[in-house]
N, C-alpha and C positions, 0 to 999 in steps of 0.2 A: 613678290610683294608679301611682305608677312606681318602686315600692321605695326607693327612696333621700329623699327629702323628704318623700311620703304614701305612706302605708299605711293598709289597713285590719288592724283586730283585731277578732275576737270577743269576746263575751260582753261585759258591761258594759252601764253603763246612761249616757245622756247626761240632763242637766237643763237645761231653757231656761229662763232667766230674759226677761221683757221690759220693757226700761226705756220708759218714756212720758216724754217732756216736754214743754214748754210748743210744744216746737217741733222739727222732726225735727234729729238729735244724729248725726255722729263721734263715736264715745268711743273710748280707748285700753281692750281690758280683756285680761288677762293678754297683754299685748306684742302684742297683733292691733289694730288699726283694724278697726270695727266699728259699724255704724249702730244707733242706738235706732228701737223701733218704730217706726212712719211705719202709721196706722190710714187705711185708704182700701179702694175698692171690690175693689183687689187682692191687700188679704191678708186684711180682716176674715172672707171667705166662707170661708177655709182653717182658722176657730177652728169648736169648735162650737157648737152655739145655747146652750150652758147659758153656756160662754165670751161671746163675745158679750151675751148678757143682763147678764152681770156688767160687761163695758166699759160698754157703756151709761148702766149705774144710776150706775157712777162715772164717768161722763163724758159727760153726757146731748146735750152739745151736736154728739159726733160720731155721734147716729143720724140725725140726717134729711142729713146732708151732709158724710161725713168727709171727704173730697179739699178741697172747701172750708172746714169749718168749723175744718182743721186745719193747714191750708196744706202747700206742698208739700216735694220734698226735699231733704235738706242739699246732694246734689249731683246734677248729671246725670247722668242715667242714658240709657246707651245704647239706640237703636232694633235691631229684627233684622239690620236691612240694616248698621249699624253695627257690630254685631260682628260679621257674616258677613265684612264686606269686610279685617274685623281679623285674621280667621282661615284668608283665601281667600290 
């Protein structure tokens, strides 16, 4: 946060909407670039079980193998050493 382009504010409340599609998504939404969901070993575990139980039901084919059954992401993404050496 550095006053002039972010800031933080109190109070208020934020809502996350999450888009799914057939395949991991860019989307432009209110003037940002912004990725649609991407279901895989590294975010499904940050929902919780009642969540998850619901992806499931509606999408049965990403329980036994989301990283596979759902293929990978719109774009690469960087390793550690990747952004360290970005920011070193």
């Amino acid at each position: 946060m550095n006053g002039v382009a972010i800031w933080s504010m109190q109070g208020g409340f934020v809502e996350y909407h999450h888009l799914l599609f057939d395949r991991h998504q860019m989307i432009w939404s209110d003037g940002l670039l912004t990725e649609s969901f991407l279901p895989g070993p590294n975010t499904m575990p940050g929902f919780d079980d009642g969540v998850q139980a619901e992806i499931y039901e509606l999408f049965p084919e990403l329980r036994e193998d989301a990283a596979a059954g759902y293929g990978g992401a719109a774009r690469r993404g960087l390793k550690a050493f990747e952004a360290r050496a970005l920011l070193g």
